[in-house]
C-alpha positions as CSV (number, residue, x, y, z in Angstrom):
1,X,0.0,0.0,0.0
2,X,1.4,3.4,-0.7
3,X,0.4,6.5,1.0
4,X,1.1,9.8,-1.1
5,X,4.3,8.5,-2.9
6,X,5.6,6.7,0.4
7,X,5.7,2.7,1.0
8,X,3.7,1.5,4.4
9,X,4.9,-1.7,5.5
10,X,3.0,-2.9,8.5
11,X,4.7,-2.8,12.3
12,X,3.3,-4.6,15.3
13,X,4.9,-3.1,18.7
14,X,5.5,-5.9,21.1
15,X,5.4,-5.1,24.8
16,X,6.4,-7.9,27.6
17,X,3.8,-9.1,28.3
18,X,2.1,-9.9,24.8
19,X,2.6,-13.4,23.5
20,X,3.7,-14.9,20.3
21,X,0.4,-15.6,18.9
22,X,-1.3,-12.5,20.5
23,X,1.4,-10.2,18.3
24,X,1.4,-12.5,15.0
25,X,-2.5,-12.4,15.3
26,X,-2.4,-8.6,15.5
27,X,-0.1,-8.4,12.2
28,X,-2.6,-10.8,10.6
29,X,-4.8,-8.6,11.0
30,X,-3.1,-5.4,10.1
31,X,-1.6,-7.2,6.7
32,X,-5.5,-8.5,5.6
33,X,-6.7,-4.4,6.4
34,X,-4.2,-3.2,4.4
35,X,-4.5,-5.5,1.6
36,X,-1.1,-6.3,1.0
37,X,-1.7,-10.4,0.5
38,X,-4.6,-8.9,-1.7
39,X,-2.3,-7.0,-4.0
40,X,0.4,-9.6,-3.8
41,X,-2.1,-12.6,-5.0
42,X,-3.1,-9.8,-8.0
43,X,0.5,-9.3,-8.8
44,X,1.6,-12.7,-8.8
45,X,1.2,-13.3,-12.4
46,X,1.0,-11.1,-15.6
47,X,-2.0,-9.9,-16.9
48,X,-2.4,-8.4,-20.4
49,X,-4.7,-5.5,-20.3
50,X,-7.1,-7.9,-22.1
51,X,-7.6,-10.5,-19.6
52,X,-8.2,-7.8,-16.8
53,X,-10.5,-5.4,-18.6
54,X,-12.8,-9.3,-19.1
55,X,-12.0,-9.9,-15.4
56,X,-13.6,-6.3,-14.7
57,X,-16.7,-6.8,-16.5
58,X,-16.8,-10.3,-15.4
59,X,-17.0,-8.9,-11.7
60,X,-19.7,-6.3,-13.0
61,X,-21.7,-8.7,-14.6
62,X,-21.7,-11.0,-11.2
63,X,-22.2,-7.4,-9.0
64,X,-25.3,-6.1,-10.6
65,X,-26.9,-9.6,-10.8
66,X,-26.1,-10.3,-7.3
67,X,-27.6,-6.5,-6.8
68,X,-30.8,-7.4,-9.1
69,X,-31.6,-10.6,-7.1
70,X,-31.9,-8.8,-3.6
71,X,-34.5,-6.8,-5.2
């Protein structure tokens, strides 16, 4: 995620008397908000501008029926 120009890599601050699994849970967490697996999974293979502008309709073919079956 970038923030005006600027890379943000997530930081969990540990105190003494946090645990292992109470801090990794917290930087679970903070990674899935900030989308960075998101971006990563999206960015893990090429995509010609072809197969993501079908991708984008695909998605906006499934939204607005999805939209048009909850009346």
């Amino acid at each position: 995620m970038h923030l005006k120009g600027e890379l943000f890599l997530p930081e969990v601050h540990i105190s003494s008397s946090d645990s292992f699994d109470q801090a990794l849970k917290r930087f679970n967490k903070l990674v899935q908000q900030t989308g960075i697996l998101a971006e990563a999974r999206r960015r893990e293979h090429y995509e010609p501008p072809s197969v993501r502008r079908k991708k984008k309709a695909a998605a906006k073919r499934r939204k607005s029926l999805k939209n048009a079956q909850r009346g």
